[in-house]
KOLVEX-417492 format. One record per residue: x, y, z of N, C-alpha, C in turn; residue in three letters. Coordinates in steps of 0.02 Angstrom, whole numbers. Layout:
KOLVEX-417492
     nx     ny     nz    cax    cay    caz     cx     cy     cz resn
      X      Y      Z      X      Y      Z      X      Y      Z  ALA
...
end
This chain:
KOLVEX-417492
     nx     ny     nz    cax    cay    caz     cx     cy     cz resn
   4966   4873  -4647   4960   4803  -4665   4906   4795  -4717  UNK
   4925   4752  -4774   4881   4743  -4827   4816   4700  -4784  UNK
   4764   4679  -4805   4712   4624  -4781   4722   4579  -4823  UNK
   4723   4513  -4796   4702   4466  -4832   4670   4455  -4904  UNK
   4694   4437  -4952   4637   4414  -5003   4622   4369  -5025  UNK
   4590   4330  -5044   4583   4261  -5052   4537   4275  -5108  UNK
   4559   4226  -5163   4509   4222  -5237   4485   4278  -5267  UNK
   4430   4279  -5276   4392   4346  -5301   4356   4381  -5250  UNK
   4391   4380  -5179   4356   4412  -5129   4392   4485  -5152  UNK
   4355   4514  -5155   4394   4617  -5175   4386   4645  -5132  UNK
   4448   4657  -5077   4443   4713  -5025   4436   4787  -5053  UNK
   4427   4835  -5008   4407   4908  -5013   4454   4935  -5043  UNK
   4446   4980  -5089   4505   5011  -5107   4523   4998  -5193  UNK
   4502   4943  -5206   4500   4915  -5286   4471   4940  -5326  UNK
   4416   4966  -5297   4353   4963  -5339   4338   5053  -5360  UNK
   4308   5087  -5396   4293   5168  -5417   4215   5140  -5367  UNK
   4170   5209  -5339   4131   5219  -5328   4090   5165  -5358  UNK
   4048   5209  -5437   3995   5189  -5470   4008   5108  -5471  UNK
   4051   5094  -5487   4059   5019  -5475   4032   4964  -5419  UNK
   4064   5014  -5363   4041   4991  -5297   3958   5002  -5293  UNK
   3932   5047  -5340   3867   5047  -5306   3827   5004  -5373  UNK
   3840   5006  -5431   3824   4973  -5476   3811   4869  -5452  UNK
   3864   4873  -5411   3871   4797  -5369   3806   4810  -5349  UNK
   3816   4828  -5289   3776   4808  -5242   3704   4819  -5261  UNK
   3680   4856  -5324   3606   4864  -5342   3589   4788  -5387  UNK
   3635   4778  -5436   3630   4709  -5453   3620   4661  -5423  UNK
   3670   4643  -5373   3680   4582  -5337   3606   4576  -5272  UNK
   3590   4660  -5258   3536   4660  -5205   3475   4629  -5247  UNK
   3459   4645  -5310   3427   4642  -5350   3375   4615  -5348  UNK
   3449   4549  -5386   3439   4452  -5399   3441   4435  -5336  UNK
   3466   4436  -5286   3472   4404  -5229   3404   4405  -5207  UNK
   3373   4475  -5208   3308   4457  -5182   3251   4426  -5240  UNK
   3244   4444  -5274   3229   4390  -5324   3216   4329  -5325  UNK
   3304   4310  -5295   3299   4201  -5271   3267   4212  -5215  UNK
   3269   4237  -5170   3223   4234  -5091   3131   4233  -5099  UNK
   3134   4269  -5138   3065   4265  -5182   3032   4196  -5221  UNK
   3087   4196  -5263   3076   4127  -5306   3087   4077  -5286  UNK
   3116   4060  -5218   3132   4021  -5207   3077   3970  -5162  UNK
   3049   3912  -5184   3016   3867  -5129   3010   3853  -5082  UNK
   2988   3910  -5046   2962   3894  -4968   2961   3830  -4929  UNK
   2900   3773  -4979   2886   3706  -4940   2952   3676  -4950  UNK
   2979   3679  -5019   3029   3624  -5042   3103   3650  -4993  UNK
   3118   3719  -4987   3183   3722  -4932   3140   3675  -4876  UNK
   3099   3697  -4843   3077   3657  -4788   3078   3608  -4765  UNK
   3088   3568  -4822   3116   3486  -4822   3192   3462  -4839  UNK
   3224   3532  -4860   3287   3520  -4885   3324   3552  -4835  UNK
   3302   3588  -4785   3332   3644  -4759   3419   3625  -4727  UNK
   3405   3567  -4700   3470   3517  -4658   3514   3528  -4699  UNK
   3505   3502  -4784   3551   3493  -4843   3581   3572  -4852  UNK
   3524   3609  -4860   3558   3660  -4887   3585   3709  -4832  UNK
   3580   3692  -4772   3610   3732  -4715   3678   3700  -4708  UNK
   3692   3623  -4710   3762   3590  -4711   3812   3613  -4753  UNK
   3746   3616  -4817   3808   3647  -4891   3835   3701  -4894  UNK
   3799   3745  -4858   3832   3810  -4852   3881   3830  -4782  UNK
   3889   3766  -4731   3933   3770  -4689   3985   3731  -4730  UNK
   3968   3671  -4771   4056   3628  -4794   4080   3699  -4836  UNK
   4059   3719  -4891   4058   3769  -4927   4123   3823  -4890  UNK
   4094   3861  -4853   4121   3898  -4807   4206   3865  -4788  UNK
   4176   3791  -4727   4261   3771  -4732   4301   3763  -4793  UNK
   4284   3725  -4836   4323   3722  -4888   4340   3766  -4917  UNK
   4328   3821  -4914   4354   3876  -4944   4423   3908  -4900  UNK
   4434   3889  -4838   4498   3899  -4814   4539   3855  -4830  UNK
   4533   3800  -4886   4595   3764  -4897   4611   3769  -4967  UNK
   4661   3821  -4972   4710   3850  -5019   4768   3787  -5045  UNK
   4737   3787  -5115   4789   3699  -5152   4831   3757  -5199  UNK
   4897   3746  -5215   4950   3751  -5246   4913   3745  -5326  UNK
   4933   3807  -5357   4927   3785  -5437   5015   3828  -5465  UNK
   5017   3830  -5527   5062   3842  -5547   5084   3913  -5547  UNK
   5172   3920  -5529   5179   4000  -5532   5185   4006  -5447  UNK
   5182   4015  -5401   5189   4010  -5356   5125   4035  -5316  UNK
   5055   4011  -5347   4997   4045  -5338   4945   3983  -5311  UNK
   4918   4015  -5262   4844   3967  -5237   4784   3974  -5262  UNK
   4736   3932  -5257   4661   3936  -5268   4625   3902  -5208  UNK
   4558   3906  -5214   4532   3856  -5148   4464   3872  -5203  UNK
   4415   3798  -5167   4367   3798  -5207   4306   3859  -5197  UNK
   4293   3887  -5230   4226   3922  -5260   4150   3888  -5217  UNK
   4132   3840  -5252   4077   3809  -5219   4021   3830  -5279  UNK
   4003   3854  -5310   3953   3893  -5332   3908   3867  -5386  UNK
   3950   3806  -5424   3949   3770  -5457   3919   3701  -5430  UNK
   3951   3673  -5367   3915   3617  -5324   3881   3631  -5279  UNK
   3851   3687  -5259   3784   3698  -5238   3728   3710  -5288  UNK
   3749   3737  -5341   3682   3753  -5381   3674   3685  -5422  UNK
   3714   3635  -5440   3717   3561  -5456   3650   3518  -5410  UNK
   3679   3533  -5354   3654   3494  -5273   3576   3512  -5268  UNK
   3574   3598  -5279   3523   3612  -5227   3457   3682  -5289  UNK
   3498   3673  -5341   3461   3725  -5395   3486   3782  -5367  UNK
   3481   3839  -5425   3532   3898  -5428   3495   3936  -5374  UNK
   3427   3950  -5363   3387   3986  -5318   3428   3954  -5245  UNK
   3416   3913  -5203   3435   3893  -5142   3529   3916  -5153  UNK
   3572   3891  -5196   3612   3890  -5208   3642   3988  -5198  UNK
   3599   4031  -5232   3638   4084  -5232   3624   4109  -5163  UNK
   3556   4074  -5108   3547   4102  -5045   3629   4080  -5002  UNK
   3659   4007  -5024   3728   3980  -4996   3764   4015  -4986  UNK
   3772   4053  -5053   3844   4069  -5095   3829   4163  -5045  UNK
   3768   4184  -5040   3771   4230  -5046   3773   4248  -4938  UNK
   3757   4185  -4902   3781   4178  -4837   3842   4190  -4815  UNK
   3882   4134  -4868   3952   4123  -4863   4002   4147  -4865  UNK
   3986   4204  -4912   4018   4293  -4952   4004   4324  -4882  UNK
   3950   4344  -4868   3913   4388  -4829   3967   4377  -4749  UNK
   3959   4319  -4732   3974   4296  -4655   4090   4307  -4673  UNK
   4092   4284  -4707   4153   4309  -4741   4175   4375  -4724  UNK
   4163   4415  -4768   4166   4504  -4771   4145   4529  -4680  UNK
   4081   4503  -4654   4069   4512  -4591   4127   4504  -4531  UNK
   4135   4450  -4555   4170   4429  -4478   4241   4399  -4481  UNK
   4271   4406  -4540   4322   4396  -4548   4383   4410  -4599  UNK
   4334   4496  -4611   4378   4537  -4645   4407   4540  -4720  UNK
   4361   4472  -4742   4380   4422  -4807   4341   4462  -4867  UNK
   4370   4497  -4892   4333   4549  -4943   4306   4616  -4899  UNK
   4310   4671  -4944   4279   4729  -4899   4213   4727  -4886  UNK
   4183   4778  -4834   4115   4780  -4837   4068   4814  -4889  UNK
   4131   4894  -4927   4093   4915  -4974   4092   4870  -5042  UNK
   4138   4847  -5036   4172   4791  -5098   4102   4724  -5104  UNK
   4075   4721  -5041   4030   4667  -5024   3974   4635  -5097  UNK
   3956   4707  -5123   3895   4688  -5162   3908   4683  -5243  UNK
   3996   4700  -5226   4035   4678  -5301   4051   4599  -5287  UNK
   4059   4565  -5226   4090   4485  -5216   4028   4460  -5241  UNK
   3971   4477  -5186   3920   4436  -5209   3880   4417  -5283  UNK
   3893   4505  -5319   3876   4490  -5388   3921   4438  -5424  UNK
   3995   4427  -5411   4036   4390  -5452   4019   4325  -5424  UNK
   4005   4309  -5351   4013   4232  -5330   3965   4202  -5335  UNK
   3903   4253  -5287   3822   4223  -5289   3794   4222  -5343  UNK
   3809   4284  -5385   3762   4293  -5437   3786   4264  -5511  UNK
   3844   4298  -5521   3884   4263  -5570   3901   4196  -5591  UNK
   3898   4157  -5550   3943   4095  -5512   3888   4035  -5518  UNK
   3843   4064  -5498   3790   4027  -5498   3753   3988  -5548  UNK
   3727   4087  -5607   3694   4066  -5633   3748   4041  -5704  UNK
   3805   4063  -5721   3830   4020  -5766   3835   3932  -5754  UNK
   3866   3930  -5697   3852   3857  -5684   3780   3827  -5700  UNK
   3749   3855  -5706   3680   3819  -5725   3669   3820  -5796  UNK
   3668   3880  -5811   3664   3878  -5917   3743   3846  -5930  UNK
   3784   3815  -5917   3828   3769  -5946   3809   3715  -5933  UNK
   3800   3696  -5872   3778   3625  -5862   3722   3608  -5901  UNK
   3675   3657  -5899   3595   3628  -5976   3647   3622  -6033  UNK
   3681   3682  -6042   3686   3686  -6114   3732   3616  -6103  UNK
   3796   3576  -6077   3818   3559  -6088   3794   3472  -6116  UNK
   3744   3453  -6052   3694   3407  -6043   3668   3397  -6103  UNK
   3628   3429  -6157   3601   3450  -6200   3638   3395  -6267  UNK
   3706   3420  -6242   3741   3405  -6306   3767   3322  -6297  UNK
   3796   3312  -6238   3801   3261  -6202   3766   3201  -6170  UNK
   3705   3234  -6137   3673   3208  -6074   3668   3122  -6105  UNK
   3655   3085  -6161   3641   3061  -6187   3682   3008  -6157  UNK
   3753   3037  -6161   3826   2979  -6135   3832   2964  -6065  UNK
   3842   2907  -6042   3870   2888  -5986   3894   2934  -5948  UNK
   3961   2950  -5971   3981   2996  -5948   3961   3089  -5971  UNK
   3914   3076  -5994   3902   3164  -6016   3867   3219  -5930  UNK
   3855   3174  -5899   3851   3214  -5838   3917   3242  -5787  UNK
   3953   3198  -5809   4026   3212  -5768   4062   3267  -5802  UNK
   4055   3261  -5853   4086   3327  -5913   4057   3383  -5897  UNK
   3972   3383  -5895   3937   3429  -5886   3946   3467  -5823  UNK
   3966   3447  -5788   3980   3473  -5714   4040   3504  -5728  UNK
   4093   3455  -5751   4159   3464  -5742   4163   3550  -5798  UNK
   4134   3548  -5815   4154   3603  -5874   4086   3670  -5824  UNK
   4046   3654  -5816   4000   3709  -5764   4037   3732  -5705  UNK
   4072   3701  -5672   4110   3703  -5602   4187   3763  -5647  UNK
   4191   3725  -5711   4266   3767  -5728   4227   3857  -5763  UNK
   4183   3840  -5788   4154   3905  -5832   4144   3956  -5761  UNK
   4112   3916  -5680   4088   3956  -5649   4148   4002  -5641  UNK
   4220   3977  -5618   4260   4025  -5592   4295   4067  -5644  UNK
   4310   4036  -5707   4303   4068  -5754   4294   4143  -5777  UNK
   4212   4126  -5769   4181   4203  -5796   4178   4244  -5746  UNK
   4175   4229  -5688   4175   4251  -5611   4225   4293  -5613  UNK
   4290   4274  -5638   4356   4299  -5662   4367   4357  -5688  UNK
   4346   4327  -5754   4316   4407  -5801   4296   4462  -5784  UNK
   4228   4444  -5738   4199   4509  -5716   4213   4532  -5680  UNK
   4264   4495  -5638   4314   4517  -5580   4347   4587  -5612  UNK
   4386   4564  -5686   4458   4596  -5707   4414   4648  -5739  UNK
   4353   4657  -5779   4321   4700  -5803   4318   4744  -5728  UNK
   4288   4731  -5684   4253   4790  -5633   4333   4816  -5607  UNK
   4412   4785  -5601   4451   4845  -5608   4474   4870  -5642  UNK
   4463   4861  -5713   4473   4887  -5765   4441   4957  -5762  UNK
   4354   4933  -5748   4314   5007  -5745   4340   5054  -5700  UNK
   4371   5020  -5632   4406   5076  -5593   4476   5115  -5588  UNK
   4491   5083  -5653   4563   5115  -5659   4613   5084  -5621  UNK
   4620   5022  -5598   4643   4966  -5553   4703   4943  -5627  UNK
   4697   4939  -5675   4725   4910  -5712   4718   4927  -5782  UNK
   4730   4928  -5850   4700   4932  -5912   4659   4855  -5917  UNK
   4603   4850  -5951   4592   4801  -5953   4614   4758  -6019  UNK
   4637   4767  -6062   4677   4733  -6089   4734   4681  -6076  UNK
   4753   4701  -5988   4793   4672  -5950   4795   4653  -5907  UNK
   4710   4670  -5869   4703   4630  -5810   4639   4580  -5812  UNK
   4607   4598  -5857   4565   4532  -5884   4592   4473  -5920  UNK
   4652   4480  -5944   4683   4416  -5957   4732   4380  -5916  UNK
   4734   4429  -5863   4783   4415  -5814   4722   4378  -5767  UNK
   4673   4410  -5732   4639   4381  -5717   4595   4280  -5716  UNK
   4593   4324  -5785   4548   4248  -5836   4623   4193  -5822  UNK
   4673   4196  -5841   4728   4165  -5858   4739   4108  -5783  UNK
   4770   4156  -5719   4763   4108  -5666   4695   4078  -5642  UNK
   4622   4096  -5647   4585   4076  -5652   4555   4027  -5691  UNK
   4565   4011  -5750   4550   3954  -5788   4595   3916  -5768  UNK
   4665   3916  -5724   4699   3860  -5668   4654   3823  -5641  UNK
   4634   3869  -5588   4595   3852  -5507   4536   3827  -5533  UNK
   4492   3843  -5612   4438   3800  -5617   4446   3729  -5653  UNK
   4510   3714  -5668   4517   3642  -5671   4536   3596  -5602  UNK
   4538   3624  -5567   4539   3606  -5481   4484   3600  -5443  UNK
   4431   3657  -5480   4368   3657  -5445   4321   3617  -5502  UNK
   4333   3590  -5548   4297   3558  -5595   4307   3476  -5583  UNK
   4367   3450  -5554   4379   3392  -5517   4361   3376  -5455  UNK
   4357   3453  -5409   4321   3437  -5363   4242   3416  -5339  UNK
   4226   3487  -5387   4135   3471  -5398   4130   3396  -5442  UNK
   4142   3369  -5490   4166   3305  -5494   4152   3242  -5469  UNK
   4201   3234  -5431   4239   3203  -5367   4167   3203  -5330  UNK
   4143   3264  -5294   4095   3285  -5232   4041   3259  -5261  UNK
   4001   3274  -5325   3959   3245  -5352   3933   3144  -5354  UNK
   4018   3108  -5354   4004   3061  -5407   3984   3016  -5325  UNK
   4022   3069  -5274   4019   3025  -5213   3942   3013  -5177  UNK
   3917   3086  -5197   3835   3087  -5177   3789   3029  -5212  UNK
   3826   3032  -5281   3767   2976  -5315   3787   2900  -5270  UNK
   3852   2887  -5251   3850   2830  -5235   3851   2823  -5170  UNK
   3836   2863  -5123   3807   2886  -5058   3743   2889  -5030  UNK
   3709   2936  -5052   3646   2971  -5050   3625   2986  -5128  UNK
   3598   2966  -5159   3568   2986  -5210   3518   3026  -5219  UNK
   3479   3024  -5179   3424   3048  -5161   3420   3120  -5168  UNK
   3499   3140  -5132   3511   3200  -5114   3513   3259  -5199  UNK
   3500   3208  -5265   3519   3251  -5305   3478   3255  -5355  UNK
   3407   3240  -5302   3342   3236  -5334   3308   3286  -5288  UNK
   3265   3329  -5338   3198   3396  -5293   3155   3360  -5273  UNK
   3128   3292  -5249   3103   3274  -5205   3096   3289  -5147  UNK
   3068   3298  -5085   3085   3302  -5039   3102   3237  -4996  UNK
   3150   3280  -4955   3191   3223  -4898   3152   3186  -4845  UNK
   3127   3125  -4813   3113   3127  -4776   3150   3119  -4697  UNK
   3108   3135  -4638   3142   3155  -4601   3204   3110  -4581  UNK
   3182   3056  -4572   3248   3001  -4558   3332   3050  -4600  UNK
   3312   3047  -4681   3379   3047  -4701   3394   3126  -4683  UNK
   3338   3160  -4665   3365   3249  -4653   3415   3227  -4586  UNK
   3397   3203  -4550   3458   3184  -4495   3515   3146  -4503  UNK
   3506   3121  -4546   3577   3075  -4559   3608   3123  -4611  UNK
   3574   3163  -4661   3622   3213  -4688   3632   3270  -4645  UNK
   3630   3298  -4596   3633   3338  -4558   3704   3322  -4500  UNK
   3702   3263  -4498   3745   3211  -4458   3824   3230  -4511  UNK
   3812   3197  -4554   3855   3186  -4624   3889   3260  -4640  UNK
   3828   3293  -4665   3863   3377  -4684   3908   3379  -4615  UNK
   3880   3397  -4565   3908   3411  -4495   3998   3390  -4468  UNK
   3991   3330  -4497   4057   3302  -4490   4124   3312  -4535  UNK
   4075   3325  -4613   4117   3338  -4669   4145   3395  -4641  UNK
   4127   3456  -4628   4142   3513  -4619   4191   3517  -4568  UNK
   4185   3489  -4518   4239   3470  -4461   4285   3461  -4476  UNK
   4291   3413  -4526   4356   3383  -4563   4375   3424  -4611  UNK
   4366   3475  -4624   4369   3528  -4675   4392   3595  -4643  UNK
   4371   3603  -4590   4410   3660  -4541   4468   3618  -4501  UNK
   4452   3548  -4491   4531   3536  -4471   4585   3524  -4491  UNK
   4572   3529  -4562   4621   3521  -4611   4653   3596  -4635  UNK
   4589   3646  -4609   4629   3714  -4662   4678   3737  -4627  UNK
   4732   3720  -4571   4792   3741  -4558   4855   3690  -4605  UNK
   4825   3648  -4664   4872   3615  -4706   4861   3663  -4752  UNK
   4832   3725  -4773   4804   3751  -4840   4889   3784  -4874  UNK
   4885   3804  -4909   4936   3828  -4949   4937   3912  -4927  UNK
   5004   3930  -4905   5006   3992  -4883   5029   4039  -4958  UNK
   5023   4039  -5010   5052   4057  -5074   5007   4102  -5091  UNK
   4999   4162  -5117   4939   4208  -5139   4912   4172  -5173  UNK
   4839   4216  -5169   4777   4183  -5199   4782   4204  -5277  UNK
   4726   4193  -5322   4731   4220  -5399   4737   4280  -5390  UNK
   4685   4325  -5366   4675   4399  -5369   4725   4440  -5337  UNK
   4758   4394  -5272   4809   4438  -5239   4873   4440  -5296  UNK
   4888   4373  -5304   4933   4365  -5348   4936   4400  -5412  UNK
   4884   4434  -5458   4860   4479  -5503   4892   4554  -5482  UNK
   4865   4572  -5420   4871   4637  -5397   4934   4658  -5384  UNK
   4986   4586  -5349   5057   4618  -5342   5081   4613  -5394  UNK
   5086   4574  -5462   5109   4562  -5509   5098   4619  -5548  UNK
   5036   4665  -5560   5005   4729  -5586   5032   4784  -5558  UNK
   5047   4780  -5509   5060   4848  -5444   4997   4882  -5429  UNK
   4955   4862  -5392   4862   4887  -5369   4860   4869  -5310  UNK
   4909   4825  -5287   4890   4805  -5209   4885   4841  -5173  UNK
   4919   4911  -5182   4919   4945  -5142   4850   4992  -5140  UNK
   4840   4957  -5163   4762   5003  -5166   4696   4980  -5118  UNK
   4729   4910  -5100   4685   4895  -5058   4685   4937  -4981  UNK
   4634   4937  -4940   4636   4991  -4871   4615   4955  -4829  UNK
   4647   4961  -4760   4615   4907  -4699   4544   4917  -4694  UNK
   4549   4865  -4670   4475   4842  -4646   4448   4904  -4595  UNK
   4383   4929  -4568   4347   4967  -4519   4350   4929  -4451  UNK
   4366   4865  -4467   4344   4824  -4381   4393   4777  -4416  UNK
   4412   4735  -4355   4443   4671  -4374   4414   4612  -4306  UNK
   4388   4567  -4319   4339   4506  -4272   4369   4435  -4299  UNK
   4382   4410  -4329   4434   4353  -4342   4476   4364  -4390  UNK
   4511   4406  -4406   4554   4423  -4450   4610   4356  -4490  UNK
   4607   4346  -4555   4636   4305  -4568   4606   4223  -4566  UNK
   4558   4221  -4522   4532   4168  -4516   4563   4130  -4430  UNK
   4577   4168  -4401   4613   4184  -4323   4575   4197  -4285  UNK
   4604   4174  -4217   4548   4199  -4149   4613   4254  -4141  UNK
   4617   4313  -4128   4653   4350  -4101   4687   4341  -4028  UNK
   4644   4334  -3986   4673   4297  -3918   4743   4252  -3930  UNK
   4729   4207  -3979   4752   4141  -3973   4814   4145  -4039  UNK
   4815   4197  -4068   4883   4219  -4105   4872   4195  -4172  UNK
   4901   4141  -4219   4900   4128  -4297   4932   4078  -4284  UNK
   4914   4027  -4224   4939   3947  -4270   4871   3910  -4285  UNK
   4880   3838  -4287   4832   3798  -4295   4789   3800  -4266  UNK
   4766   3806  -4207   4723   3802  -4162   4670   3860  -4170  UNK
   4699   3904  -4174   4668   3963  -4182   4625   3958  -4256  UNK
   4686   3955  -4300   4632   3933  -4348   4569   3885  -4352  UNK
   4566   3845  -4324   4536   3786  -4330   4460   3820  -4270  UNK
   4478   3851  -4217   4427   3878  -4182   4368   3928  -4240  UNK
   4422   3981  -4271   4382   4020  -4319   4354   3983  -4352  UNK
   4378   3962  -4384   4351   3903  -4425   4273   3887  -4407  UNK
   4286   3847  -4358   4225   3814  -4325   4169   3888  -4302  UNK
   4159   3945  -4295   4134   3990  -4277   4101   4021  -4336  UNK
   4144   4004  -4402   4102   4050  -4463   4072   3981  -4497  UNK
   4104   3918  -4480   4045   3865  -4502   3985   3883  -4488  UNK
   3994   3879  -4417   3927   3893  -4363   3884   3955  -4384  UNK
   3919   4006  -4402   3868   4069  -4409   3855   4070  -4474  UNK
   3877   4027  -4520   3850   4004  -4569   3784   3960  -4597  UNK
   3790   3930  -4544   3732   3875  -4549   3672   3910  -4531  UNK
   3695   3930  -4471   3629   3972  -4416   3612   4027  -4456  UNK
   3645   4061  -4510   3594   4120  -4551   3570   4081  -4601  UNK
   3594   4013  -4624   3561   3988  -4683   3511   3968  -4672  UNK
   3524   3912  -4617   3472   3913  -4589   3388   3944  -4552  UNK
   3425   4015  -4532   3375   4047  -4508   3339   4077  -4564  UNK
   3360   4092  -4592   3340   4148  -4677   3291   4091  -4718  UNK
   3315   4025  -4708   3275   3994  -4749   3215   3973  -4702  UNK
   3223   3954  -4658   3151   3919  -4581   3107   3991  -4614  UNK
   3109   4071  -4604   3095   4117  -4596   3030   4113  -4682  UNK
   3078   4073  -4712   3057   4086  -4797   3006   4040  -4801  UNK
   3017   3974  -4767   2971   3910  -4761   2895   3946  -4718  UNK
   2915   3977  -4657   2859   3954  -4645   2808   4030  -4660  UNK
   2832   4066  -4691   2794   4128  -4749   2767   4100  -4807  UNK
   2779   4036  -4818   2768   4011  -4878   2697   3953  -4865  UNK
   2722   3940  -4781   2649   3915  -4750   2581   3946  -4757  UNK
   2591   4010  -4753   2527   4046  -4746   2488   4048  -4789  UNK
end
């Protein structure tokens, strides 16, 4: 049985060695880097926000929307967290969300792990941020030049994410790259006009919601509970929805059978929610919707914990 793939998650088997280890020295890199750079006091006050964002994050990524060709996408995120929360907090999200993913639900390989994170956390991130300046720059001036600016950061993130996707099987002999970087880039510049409406959309609702939330101020405690409340519920409604998701391959799966490489992918070492499934409870709705609710949860609780851990080191 093939595994699952979803987006630019790259199971085992895709990738040449040096590649695989070339990932994971990069992505370990920068990652620690943002854990470093990142504001101790200021997560401390944000921590609710950015522990919610990286649980909605998480659900929404099991709901697979229809684009053209008979192919799915689901949103990225990488782009409306580093919008929300700055690219530092943002790549700790992105890089939970990957992580708890690959862990516990088989969703990308484990050696493959430190190639996702370079494309989602690292990649994902920091382009969304040098488009949105650069775009701002040119714009910021207009009414609407912040909505563009997003809308075009949210599309560049999955974008280039794309690229470096189709480059790293190119390097492994997965494909020529002449043919799978445009194959790549091609259904991907789809799914980021989907995720460029969504980040969008998610954005325009915060300003006329919570505003607050999209300022480095810190929160005080009142609204850390009412956003904590808010994230909490969004996400609910976001795992109870992902048994409507689109069952149609994702970009990358859809790439690989269309190429002939799928077969290159190799089962998983363990399988613990496979598919996004309680195993007990078989592959309908329910089941989904339990998993669901379990990698929210172990989502929050490492974002959470990783960042409390960062705050109060930052006390001393």
């Amino acid at each position: 049985m093939v595994p699952l793939i979803l987006a630019m998650h790259i199971p085992d088997g895709f990738l040449a060695p040096p590649v695989l280890v070339g990932g994971w020295l990069l992505a370990g890199l920068v990652i620690a880097w943002a854990l470093r750079a990142l504001d101790g006091d200021a997560a401390a006050h944000r921590l609710p926000l950015i522990g919610v964002m990286a649980a909605a994050i998480f659900a929404a990524q099991m709901l697979n929307f229809p684009i053209a060709g008979g192919t799915s996408g689901h949103l990225l995120g990488a782009a409306l967290a580093t919008l929300v929360l700055g690219p530092w907090a943002a790549m700790l999200v992105m890089t939970t969300v990957v992580g708890v993913q690959a862990l516990f639900f088989q969703d990308g390989g484990l050696l493959a792990l430190g190639v996702n994170l370079l494309n989602m956390a690292v990649i994902g991130v920091w382009v969304a941020y040098a488009v949105q300046r650069l775009v701002n720059l040119a714009l910021g001036r207009f009414r609407w030049g912040q909505s563009v600016s997003a809308f075009v950061a949210a599309w560049a993130s999955i974008f280039f994410a794309a690229l470096a996707c189709g480059l790293e099987l190119a390097l492994s002999g997965a494909s020529p790259a002449a043919v799978v970087i445009p194959a790549m880039g091609g259904i991907h510049a789809l799914i980021g006009l989907v995720e460029g409406a969504i980040t969008v959309g998610a954005l325009a609702f915060l300003r006329a919601a919570r505003p607050s939330l999209l300022q480095p101020a810190p929160l005080p405690p009142a609204e850390r509970r009412g956003i904590l409340v808010g994230g909490l519920l969004t996400t609910l409604l976001l795992v109870a929805a992902a048994p409507l998701a689109s069952t149609a391959p994702d970009g990358l799966e859809r790439v690989a059978e269309d190429l002939g490489f799928i077969t290159r992918a190799t089962e998983p070492a363990f399988h613990l929610l496979p598919d996004y499934t309680l195993p007990a409870l078989g592959e309908g709705a329910l089941s989904t919707i339990i998993a669901g609710l379990i990698g929210a949860a172990l989502v929050l609780g490492v974002a959470w914990g990783v960042l409390s851990i960062r705050a109060r080191r930052a006390g001393h």
